[in-house]
C-alpha positions as CSV (number, residue, x, y, z in Angstrom):
1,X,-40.8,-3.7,-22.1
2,X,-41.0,0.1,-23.4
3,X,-38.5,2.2,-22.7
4,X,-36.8,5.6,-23.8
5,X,-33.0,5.8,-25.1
6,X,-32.4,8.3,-22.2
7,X,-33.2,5.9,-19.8
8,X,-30.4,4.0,-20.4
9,X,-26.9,4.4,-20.0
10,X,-25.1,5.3,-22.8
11,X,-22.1,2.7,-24.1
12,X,-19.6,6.0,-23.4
13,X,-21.0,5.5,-19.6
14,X,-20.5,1.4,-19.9
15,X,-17.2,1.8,-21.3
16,X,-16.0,4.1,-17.8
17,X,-18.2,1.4,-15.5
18,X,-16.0,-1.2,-17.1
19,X,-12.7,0.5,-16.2
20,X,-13.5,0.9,-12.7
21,X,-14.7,-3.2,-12.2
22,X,-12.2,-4.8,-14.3
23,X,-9.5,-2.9,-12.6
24,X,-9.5,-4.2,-9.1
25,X,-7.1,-3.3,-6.9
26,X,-4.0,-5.2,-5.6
27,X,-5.8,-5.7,-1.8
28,X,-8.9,-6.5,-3.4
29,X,-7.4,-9.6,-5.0
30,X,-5.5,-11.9,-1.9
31,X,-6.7,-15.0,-3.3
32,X,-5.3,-14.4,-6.4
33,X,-1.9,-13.0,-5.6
34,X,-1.6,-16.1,-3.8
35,X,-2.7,-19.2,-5.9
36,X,-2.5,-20.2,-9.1
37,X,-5.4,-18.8,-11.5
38,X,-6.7,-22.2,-13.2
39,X,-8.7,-20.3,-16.3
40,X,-9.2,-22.9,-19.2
41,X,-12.6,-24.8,-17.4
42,X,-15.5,-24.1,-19.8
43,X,-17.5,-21.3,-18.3
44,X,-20.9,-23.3,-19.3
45,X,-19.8,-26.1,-17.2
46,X,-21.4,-26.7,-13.7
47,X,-19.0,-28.9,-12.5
48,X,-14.8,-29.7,-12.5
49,X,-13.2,-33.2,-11.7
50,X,-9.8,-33.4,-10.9
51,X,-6.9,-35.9,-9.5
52,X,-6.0,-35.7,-5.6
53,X,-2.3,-37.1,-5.8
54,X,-0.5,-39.3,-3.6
55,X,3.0,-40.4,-5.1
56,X,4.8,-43.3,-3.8
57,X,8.2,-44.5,-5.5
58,X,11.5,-42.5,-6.1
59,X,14.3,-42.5,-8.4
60,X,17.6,-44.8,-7.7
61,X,20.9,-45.2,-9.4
62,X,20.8,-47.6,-11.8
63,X,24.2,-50.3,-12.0
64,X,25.6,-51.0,-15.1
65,X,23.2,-53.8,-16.7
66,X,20.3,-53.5,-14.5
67,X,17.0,-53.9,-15.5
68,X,14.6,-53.3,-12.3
69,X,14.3,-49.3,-12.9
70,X,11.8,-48.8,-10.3
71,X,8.6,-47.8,-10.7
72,X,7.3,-44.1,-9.5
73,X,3.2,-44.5,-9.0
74,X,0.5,-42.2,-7.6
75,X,-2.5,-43.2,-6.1
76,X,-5.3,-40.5,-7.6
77,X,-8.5,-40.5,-6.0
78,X,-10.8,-38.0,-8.4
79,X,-12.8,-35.2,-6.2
80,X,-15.4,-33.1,-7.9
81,X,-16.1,-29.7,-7.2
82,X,-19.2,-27.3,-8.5
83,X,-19.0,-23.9,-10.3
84,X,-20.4,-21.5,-8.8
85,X,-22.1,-18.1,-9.7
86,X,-20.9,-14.7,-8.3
87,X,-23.6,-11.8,-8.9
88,X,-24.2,-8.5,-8.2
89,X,-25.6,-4.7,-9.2
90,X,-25.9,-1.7,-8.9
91,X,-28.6,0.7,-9.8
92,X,-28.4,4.6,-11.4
93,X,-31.3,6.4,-11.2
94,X,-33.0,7.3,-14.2
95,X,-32.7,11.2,-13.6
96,X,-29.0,10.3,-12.7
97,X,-29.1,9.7,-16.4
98,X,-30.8,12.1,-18.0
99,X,-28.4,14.3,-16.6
100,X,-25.4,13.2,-17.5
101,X,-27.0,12.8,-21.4
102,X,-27.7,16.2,-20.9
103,X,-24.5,17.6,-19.1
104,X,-22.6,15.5,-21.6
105,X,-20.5,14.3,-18.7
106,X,-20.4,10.3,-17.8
107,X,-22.4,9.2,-14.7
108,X,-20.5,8.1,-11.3
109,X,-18.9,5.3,-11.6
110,X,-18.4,5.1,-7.6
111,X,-21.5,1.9,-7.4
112,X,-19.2,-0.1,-10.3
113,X,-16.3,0.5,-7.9
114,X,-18.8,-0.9,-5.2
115,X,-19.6,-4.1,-7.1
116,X,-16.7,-4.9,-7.6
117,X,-15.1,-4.8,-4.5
118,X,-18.5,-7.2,-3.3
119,X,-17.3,-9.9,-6.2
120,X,-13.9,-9.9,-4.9
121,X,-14.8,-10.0,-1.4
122,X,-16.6,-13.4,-1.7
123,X,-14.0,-14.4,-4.1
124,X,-11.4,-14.4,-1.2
125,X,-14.0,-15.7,1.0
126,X,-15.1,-18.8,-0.9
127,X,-11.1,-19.4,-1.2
128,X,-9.8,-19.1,2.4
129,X,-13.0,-20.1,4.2
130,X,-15.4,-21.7,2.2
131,X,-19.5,-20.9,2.5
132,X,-21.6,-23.8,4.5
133,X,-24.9,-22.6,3.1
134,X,-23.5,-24.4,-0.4
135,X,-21.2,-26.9,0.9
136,X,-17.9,-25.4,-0.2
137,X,-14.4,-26.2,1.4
138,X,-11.9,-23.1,1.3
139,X,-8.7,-24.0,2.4
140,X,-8.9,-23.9,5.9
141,X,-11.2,-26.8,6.1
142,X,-10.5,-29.2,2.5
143,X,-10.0,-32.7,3.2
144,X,-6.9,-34.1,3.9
145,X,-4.8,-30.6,5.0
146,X,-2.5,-31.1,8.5
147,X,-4.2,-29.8,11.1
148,X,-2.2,-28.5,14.4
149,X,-2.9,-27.0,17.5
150,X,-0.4,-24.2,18.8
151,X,1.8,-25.5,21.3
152,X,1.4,-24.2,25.1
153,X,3.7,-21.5,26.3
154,X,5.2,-20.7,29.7
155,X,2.1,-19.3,30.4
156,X,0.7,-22.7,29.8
157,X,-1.8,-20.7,27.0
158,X,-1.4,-20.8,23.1
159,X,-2.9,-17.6,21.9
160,X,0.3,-15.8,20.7
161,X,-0.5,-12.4,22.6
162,X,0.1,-14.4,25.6
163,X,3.5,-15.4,24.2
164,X,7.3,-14.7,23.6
165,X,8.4,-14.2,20.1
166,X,10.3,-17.1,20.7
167,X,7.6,-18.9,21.4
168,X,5.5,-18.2,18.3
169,X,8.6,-18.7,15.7
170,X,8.1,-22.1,17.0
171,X,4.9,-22.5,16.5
172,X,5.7,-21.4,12.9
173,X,8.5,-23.4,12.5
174,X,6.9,-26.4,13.5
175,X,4.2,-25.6,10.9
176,X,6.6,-25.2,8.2
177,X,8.9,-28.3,8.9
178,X,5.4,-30.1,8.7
179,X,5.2,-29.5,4.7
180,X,9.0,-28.9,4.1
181,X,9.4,-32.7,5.4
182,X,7.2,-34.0,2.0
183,X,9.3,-34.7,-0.8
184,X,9.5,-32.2,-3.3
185,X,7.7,-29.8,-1.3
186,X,8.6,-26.4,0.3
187,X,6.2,-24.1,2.6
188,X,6.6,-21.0,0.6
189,X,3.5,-18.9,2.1
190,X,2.7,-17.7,5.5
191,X,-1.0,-16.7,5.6
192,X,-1.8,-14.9,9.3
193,X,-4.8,-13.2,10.4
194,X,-4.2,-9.2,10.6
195,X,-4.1,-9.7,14.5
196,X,-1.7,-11.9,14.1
197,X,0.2,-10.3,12.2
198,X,0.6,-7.6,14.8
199,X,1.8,-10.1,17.3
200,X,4.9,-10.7,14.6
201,X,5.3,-6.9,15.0
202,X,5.6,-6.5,18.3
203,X,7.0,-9.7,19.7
204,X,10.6,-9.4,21.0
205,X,12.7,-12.1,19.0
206,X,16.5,-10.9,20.1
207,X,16.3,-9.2,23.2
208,X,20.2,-8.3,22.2
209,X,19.1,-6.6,18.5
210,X,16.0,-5.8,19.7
211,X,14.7,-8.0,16.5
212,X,11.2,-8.6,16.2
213,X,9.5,-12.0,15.5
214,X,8.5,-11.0,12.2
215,X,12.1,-9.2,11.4
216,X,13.9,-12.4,12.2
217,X,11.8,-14.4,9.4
218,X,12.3,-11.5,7.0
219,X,16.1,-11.9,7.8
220,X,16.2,-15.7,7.5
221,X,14.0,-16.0,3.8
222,X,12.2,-18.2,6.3
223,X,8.9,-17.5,3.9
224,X,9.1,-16.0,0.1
225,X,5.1,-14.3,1.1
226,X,4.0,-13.3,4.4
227,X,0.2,-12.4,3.8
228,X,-2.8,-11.0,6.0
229,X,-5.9,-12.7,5.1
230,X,-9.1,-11.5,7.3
231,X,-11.0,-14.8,6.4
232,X,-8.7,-16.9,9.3
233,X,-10.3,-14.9,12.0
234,X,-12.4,-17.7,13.9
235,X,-11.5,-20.4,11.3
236,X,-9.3,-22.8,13.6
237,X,-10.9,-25.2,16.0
238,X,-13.5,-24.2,18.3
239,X,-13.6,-20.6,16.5
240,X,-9.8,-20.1,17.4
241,X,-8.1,-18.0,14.9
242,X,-5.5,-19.9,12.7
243,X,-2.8,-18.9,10.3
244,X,-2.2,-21.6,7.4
245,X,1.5,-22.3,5.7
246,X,1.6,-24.2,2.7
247,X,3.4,-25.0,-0.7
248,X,1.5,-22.5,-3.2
249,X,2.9,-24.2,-6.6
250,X,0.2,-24.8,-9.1
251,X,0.8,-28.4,-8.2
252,X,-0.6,-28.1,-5.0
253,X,-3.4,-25.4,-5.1
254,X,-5.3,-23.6,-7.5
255,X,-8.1,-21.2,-8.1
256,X,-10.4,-22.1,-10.6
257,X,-12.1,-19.2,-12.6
258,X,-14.0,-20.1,-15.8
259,X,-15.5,-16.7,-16.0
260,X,-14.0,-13.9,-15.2
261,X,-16.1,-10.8,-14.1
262,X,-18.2,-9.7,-17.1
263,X,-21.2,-7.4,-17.0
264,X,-24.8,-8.4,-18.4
265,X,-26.8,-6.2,-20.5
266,X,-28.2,-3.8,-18.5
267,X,-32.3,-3.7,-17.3
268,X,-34.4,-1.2,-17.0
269,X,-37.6,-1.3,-14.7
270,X,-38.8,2.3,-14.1
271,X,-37.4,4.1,-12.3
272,X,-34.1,2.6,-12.0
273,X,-31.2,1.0,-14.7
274,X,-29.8,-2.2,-13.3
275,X,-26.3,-3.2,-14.2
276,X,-25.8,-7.0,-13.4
277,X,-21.9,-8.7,-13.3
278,X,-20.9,-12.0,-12.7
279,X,-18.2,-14.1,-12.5
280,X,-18.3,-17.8,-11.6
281,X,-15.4,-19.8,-9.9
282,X,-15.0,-23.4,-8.4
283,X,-13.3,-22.3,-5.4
284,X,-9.9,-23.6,-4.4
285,X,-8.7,-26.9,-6.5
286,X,-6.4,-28.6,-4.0
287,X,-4.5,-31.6,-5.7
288,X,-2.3,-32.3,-2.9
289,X,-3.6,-31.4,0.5
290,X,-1.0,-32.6,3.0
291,X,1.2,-29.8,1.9
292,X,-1.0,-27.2,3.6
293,X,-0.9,-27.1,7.1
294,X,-3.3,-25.1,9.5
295,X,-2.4,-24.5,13.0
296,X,-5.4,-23.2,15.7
297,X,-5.6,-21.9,18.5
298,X,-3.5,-18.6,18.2
């Protein structure tokens, strides 16, 4: 393909692009700030096997003399998950270009910003709610997770806007004791819908104090992370919205990405430069499933 040097962008231009895609920002990455980051899975691979534990034995006191030390086994059952792509572009005009060559001044870098806030929205997506076009299981619907629905108030209704505070620290609680009950295990992370979230806010707790819901399990450490994650809305059964605790130690959950975002050399195609990134990522690796719990209907 023929082409002139000033219709591409200049490495002084790439450099700035890169800046503004490679630094994300904190909201922009939920997924991550939540799980594990599982990075050392070849990026030329198109597929990752992994264990599914289920441990069965425990540790005793051994008497002076004995033999019998008991044996601590897991049933593994291997699951195996694709890598998957995530693209996309932007295009800068060629006249864009030629005018920041001749201005001597770098072109916007507000479409990089763009594109990357696109990769990082399907990241979160893929991870909290999967995509059925391509089969993949985000955690809201992997194998094997507890599955709840939210227990009926006075009002005989679950949804928590028809609910005390009470009420819905119940529901959470309930939730929680679900995955603290597993050996070894400890529901760290509360994950709620934004919605939700407002329902913590505004729920009466302590009519005495005046507490709210979400102020009494601030007070009590009840969870280390408390977390809005838009990918709930409609996730629960029936196309309820759901909130999700679980036990996010590397153990449990992880988010595979081979590939972190990189950009591609850029293509020209008159009369328009195309910058391509990409990033690829397996999804959510869940080893141990039962200590997530999902409860619908909220």
């Amino acid at each position: 393909m023929q082409y002139t040097t000033d219709s591409l962008i200049n490495p002084r231009d790439l450099k700035a692009l890169d800046r503004r895609v490679f630094e994300p920002k904190q909201s922009e990455l939920k997924a991550r700030s939540i799980f594990a980051l599982k990075t050392d899975i070849p990026a030329g691979a198109r597929t990752y096997s992994y264990n599914i534990l289920t441990r069965s034995g425990a540790a005793k006191i051994l008497a002076a003399g004995a033999s019998d030390v008991p044996l601590v086994d897991a049933d593994l059952a291997e699951d195996t998950v694709k890598i998957y792509s995530i693209a996309a572009a932007f295009g800068v005009d060629i006249q864009e270009v030629r005018e920041a060559n001749m201005l001597g001044i770098s072109i916007d870098t507000t479409k990089a910003e763009l594109v990357r806030k696109a990769i990082a929205e399907k990241e979160n997506q893929i991870a909290f709610s999967g995509d059925a076009k391509y089969n993949i299981k985000g955690l809201t619907d992997i194998t094997g997770i507890q599955v709840l629905a939210a227990s009926q108030g006075e009002s005989t209704k679950t949804a928590w806007k028809d609910k005390t505070g009470e009420e819905i620290i119940d529901d959470l609680l309930t939730a929680k004791g679900k995955v603290d009950i597993l050996n070894g295990h400890e529901a760290d992370t509360l994950l709620l819908t934004p919605s939700a979230k407002q329902q913590l806010q505004r729920k009466i707790y302590n009519e005495f104090t005046k507490q709210t819901a979400l102020q009494y399990l601030q007070s009590e450490n009840t969870f280390a992370r408390i977390e809005t994650v838009n990918d709930l809305k409609g996730k629960g059964t029936a196309g309820t919205d759901c909130f999700v605790v679980l036990d996010s130690s590397a153990d449990v959950v992880e988010l595979g990405i081979p590939m972190d975002i990189m950009r591609h050399p850029q293509e020209y195609a008159f009369p328009r430069t195309k910058v391509p990134f990409e990033e690829r990522t397996t999804g959510l690796i869940v080893r141990y499933p039962m200590a997530i719990c999902r409860v619908d209907g909220i």
